[in-house]
Every structure is written in structure tokens, then in C-alpha cells.
Backbone as a printed PyTorch tensor [residue, N CA C, xyz], in Angstrom:
tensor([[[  0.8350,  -1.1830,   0.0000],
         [  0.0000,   0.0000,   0.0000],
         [  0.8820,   1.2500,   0.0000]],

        [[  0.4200,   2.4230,  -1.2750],
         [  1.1470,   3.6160,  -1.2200],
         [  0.5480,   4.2280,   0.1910]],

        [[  2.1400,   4.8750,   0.9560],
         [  1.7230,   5.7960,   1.9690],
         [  1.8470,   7.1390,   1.7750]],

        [[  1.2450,   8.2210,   1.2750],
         [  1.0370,   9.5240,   0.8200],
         [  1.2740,  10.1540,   2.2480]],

        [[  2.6080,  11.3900,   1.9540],
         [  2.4920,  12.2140,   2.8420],
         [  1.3790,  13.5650,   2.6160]],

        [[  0.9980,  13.2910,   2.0050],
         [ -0.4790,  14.4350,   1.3640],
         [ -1.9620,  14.4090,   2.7690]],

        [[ -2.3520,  15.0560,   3.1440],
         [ -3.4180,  15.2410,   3.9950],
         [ -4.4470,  15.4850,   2.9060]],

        [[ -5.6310,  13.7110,   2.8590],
         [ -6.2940,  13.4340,   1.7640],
         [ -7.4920,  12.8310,   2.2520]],

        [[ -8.7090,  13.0560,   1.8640],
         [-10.1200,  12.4320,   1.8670],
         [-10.5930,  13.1350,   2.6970]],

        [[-11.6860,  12.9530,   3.2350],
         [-12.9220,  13.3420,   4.0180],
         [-13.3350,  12.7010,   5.2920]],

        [[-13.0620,  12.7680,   6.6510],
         [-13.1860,  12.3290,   8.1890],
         [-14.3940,  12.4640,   8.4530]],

        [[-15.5800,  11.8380,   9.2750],
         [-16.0220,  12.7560,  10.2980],
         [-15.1190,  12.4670,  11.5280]],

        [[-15.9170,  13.7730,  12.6030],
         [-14.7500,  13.6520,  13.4760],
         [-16.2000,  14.5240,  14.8580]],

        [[-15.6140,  13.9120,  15.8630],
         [-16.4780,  14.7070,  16.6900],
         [-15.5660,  15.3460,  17.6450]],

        [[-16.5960,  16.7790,  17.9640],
         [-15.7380,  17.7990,  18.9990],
         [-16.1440,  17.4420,  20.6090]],

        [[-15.5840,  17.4680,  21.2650],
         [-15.8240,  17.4490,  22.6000],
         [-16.5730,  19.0420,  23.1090]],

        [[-16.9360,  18.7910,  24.3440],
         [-17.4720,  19.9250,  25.3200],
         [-16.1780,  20.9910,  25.2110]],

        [[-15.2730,  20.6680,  25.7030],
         [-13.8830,  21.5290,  25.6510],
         [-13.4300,  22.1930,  24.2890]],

        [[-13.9510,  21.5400,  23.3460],
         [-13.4930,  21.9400,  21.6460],
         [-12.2150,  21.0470,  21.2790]],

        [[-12.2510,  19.7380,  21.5560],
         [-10.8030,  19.3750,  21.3050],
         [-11.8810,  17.8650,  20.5270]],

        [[-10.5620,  17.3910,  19.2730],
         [-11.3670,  16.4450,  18.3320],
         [-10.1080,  15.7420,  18.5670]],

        [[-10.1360,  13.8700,  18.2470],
         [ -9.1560,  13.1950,  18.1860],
         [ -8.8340,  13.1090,  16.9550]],

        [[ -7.3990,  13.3400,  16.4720],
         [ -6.8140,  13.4250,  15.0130],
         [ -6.7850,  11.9310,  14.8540]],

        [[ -7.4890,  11.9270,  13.4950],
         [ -7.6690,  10.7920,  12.5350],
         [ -6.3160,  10.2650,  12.7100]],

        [[ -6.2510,   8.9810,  12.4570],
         [ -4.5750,   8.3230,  12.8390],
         [ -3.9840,   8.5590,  11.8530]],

        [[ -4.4930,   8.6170,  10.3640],
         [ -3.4360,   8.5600,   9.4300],
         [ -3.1170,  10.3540,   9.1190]],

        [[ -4.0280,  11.0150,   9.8930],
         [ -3.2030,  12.4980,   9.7400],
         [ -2.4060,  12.4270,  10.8340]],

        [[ -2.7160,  11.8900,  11.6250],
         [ -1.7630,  11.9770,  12.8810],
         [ -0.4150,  11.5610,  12.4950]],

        [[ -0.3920,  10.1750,  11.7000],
         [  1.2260,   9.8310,  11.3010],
         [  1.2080,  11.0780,  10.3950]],

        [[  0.7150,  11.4030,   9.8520],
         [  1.5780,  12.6130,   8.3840],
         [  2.3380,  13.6830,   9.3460]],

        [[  1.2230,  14.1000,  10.5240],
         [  1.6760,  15.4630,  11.3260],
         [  3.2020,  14.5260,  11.9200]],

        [[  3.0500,  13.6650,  12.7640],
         [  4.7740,  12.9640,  13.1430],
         [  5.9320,  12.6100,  12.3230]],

        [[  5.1770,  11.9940,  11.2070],
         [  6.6100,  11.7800,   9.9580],
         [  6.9770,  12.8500,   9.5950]],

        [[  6.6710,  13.9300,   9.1380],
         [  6.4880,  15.0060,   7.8520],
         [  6.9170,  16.3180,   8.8830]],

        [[  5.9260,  16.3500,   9.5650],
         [  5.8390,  17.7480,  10.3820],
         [  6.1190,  17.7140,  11.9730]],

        [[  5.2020,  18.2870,  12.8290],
         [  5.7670,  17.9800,  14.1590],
         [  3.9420,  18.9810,  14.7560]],

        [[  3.7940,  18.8910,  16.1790],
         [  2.7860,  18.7580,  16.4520],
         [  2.4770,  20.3410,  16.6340]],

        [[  3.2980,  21.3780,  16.4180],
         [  2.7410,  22.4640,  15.5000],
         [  2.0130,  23.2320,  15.3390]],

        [[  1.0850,  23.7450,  15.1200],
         [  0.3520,  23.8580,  14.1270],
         [ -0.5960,  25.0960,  14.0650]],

        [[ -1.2260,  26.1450,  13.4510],
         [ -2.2250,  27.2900,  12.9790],
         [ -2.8490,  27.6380,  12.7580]],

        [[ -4.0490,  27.6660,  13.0790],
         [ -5.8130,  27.0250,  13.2100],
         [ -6.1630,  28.5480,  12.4930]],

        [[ -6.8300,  28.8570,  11.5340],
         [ -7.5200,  29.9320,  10.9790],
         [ -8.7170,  29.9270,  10.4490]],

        [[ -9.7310,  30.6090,  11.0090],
         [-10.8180,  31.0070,  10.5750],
         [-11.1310,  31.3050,   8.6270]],

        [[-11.5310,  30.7900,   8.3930],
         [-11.8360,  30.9230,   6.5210],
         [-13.6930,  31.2930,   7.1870]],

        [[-14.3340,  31.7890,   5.6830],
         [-15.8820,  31.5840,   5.7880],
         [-16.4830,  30.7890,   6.4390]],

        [[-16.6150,  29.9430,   6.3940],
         [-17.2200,  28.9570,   6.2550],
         [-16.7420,  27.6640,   7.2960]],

        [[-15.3220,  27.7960,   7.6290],
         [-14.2910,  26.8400,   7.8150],
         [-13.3180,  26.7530,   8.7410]],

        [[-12.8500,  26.0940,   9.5550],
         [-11.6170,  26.3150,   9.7350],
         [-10.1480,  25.7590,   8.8380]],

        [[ -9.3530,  26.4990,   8.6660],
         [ -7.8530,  25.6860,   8.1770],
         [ -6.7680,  25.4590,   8.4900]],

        [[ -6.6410,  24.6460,   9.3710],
         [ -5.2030,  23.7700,  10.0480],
         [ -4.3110,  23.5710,   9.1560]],

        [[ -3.1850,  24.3890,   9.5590],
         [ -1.7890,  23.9510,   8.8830],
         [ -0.8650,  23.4490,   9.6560]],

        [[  0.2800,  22.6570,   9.2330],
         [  1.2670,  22.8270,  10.0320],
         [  2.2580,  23.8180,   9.8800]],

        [[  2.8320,  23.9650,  10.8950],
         [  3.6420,  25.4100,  11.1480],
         [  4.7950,  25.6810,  10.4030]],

        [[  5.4160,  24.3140,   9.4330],
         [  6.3320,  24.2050,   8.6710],
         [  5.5310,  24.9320,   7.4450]],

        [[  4.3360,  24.4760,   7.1270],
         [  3.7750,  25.0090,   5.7410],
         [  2.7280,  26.5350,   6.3740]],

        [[  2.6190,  26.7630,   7.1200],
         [  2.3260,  28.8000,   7.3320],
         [  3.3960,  29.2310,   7.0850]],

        [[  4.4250,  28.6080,   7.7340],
         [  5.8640,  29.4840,   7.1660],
         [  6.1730,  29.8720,   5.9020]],

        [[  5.9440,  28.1760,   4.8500],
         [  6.3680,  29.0380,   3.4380],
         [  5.0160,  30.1000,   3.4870]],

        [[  3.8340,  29.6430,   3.5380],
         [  2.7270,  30.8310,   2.9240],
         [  3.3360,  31.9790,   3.4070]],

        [[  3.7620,  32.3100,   4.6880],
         [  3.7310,  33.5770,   4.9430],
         [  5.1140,  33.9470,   3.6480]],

        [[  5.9430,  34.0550,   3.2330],
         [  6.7860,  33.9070,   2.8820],
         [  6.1100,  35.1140,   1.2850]],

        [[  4.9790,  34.6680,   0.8610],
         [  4.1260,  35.1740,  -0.0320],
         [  3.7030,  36.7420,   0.2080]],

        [[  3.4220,  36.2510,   1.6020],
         [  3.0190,  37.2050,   2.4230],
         [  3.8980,  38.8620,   2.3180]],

        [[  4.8470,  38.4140,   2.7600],
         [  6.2730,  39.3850,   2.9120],
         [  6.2730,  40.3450,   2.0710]],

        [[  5.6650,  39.7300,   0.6300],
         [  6.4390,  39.9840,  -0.4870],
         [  5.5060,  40.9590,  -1.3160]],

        [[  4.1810,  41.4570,  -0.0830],
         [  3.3080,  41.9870,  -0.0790],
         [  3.5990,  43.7200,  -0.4220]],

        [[  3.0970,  44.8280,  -0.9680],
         [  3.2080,  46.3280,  -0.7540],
         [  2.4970,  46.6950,   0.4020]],

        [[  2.9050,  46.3510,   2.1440],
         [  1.7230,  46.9290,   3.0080],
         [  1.6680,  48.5070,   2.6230]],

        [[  1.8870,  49.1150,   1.9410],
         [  1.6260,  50.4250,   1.8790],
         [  0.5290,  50.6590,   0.9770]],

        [[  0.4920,  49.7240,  -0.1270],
         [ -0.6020,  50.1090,  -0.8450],
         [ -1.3720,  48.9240,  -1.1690]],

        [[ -2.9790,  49.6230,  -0.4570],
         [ -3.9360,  48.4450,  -0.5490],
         [ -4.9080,  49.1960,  -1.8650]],

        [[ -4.4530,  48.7850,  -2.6700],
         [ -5.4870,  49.3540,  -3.8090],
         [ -5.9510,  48.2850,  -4.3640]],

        [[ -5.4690,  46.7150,  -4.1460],
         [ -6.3360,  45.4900,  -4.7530],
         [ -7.2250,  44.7470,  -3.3700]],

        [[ -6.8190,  45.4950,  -1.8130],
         [ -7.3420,  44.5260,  -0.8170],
         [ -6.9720,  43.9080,  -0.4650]],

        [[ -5.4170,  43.2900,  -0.9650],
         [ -4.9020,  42.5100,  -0.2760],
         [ -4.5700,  42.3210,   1.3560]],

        [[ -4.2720,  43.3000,   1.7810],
         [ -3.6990,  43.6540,   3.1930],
         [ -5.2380,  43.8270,   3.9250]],

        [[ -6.1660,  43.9410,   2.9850],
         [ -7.1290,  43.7060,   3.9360],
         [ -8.0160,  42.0470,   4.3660]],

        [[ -7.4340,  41.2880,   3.2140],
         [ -7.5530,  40.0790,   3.0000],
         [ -6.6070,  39.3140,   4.7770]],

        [[ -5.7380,  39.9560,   4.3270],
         [ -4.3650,  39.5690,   5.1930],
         [ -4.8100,  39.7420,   6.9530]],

        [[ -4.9110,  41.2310,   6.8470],
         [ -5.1840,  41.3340,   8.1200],
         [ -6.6930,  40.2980,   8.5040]],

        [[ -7.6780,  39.7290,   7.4840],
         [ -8.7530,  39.2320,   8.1950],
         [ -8.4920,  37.6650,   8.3270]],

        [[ -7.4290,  37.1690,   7.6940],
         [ -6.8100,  35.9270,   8.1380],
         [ -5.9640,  36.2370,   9.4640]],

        [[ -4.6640,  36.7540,   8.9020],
         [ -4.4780,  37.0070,  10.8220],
         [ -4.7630,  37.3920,  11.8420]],

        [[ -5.6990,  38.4370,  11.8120],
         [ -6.2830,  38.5100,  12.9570],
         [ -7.5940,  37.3070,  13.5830]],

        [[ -7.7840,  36.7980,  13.0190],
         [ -8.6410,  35.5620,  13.2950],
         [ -7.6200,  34.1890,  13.3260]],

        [[ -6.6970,  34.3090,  12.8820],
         [ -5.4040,  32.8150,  13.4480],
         [ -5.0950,  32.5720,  14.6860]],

        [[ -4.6070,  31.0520,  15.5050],
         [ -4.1640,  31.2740,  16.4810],
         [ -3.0210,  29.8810,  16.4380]],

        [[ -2.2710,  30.0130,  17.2280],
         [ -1.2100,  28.9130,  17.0690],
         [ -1.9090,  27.7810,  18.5530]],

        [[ -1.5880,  26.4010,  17.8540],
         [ -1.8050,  25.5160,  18.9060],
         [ -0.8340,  24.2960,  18.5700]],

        [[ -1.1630,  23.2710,  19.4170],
         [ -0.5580,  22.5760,  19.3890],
         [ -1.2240,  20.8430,  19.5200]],

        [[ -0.7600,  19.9480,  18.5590],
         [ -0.9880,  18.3450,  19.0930],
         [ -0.9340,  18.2620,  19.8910]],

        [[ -1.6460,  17.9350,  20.9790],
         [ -1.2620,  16.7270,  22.7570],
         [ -2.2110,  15.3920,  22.4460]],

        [[ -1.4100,  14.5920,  22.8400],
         [ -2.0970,  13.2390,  23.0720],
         [ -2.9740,  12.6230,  21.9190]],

        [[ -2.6130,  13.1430,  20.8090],
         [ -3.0910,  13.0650,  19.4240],
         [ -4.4740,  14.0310,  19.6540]],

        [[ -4.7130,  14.8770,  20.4060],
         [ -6.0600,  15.6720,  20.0460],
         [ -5.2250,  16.9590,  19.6730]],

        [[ -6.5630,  18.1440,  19.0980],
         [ -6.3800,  19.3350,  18.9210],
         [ -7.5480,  19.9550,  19.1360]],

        [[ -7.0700,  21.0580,  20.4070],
         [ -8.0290,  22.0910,  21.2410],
         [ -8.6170,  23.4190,  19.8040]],

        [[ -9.7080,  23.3850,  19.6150],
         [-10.2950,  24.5500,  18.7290],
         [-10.3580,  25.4390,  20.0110]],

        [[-10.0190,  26.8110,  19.7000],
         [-10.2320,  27.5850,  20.8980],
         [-11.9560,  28.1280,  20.5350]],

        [[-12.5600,  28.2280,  21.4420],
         [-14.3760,  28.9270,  21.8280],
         [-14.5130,  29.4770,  20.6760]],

        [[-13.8320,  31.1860,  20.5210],
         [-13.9210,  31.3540,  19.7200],
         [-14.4850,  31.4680,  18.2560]],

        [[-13.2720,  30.2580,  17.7770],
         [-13.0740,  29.6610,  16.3390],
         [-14.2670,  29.2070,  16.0440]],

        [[-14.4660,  28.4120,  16.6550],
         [-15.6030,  27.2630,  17.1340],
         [-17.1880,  28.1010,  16.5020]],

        [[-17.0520,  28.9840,  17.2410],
         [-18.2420,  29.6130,  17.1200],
         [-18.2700,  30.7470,  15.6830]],

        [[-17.4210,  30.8170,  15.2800],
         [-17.4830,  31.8080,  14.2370],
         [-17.6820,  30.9240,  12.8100]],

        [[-17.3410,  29.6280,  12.8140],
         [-17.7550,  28.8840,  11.6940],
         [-18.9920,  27.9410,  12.0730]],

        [[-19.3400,  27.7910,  13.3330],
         [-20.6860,  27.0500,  13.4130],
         [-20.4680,  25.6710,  13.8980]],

        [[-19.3220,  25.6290,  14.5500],
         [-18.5030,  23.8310,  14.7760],
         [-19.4910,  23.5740,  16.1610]],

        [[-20.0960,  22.6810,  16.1590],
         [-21.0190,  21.5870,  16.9090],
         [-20.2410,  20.4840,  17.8190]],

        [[-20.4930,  19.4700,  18.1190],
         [-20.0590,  18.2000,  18.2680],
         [-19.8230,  17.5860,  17.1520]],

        [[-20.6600,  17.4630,  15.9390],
         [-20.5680,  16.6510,  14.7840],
         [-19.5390,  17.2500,  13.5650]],

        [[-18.4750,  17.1840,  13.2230],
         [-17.7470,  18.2870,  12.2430],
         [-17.5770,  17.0700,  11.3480]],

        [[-16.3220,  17.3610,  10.0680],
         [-15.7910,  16.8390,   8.8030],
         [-14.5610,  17.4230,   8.7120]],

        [[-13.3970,  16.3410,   8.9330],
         [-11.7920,  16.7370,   8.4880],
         [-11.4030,  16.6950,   7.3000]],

        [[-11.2670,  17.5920,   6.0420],
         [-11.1080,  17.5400,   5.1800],
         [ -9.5640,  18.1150,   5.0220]],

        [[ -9.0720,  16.5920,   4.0460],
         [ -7.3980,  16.9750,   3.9660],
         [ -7.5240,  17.8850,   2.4570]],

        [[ -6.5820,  18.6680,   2.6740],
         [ -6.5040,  19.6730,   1.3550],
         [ -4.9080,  19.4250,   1.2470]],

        [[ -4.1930,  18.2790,   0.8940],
         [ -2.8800,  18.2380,   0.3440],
         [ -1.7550,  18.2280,   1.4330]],

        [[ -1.4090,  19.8690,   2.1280],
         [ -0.6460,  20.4890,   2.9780],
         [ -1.1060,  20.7850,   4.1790]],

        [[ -2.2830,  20.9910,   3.9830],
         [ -3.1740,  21.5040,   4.9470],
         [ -4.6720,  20.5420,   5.2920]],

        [[ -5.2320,  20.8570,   6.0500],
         [ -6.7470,  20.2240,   6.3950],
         [ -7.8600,  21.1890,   7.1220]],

        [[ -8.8150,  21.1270,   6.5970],
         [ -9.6010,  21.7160,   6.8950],
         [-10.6020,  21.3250,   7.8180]],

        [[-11.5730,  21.9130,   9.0600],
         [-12.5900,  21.7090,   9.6890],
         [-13.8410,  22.3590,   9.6630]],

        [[-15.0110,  21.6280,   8.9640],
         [-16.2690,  22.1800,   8.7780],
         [-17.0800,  21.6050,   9.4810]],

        [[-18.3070,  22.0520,   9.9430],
         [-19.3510,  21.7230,  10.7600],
         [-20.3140,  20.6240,   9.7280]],

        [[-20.5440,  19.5250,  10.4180],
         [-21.1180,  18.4900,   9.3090],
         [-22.3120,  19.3460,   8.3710]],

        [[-22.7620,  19.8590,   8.7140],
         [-24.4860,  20.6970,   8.1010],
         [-23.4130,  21.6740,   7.2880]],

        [[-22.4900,  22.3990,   7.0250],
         [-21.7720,  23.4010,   6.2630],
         [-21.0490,  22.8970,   4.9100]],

        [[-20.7390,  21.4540,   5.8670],
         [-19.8840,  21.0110,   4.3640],
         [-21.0430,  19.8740,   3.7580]],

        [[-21.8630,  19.2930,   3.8660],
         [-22.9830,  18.9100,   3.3430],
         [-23.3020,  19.6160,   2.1180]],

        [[-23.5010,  21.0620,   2.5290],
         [-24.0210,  21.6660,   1.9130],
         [-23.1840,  22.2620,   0.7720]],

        [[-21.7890,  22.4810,   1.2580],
         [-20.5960,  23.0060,   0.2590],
         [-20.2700,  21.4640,  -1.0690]],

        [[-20.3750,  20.0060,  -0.0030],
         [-19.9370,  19.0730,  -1.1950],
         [-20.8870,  18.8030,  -1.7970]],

        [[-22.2880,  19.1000,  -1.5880],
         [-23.6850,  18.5800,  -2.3360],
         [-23.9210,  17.4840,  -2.1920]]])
């Protein structure tokens, strides 16, 4: 069997009272082989998007390379509404704590969906991404 370091397919996953979900095992090996326990929880629409802290680094990197002086396409306003809604956390015991928050600004329940996006993975509230995969 091929073992893909790629964060791939579709989880459900349930949240606890506290906001903390147990990482699927086979993201869990990708986050230990590949990466380390890490990681950058950000608010999207709809979503949350977990990276590991090795891959925010290159993005930010994009980032840098930004004109903060001149927002005449929005970018920096794009920017500031991702970072100011990011927060850094970390793997313990193979779970990961969503802070209140987060939680509440995308609609996350007990019942969610881990969706691997390659580098990254995403967390949607089961009723959000229902509706996003049709």
C-alpha cells in the first residue's frame, strides 16, 4: 500500500465539550513523519484551516512579499482578516483544542468533517460542508 504524505479524503470527526477532536490516525502519522505537532488554526468563511507550522511558514513567505503600503487590490485587507482571526496551537495526546472562539465563528457543533486539502486540512461543521460538497 502507497503511503502519501499528502493530507487526503474526508473524516467525520467529533468535537468534545472543551473543543478538542481526536486526530484521525493517518493524519496523525503525516503530522509525526512530515511535520511535528505544531500547528495554525484559521478562521476561513465557512471553515476552519489547520496547517502545520512548517507550511504557514512558506505561505507567509508570499506574504512578505506583499506592498503593506498600498492596498489598492485589498490585499492587506484580505491579510489582516486571516491574521487577525489565526491562532497557534498545538498536538497533545493526538487531540487538537479549537479555541471557543473559532468554534463559534464557523458554526462547529459536536458533529464536524476533516477535510485533507494536500498540505493543509480543513474543519467544517457536518451541516456546512454537506451543503458546500452537495
Amino acid at each position: 500500500m502507497i503511503e502519501s504524505d499528502d493530507f487526503l479524503g474526508t473524516t467525520p470527526i467529533a468535537i468534545d465539550d472543551k473543543g478538542r477532536f481526536n486526530v484521525p490516525s493517518r493524519i496523525k502519522s503525516i503530522l509525526d513523519r512530515k511535520y511535528n505537532s505544531d500547528l495554525i488554526i484559521c478562521v476561513k468563511e465557512n471553515y476552519l484551516l489547520i496547517s502545520p507550522h512548517n507550511e504557514w511558514i512558506e505561505g507567509k513567505k508570499n506574504w512578505e512579499k506583499l506592498d503593506t503600503f498600498d492596498d489598492d487590490d485589498g490585499k492587506r485587507k484580505r491579510m489582516r482578516k486571516v491574521l487577525s482571526r489565526a491562532t497557534e496551537c498545538q498536538m497533545k495526546s493526538g487531540k487538537i483544542l479549537i479555541p471557543a472562539n473559532q468554534r463559534e465563528s464557523v458554526g462547529l457543533a459536536k458533529e464536524a468533517v476533516l477535510v485533507g486539502m494536500s498540505n493543509t486540512f480543513e474543519i467544517w461543521s457536518r451541516e456546512q460542508w454537506e451543503k458546500e460538497s452537495g
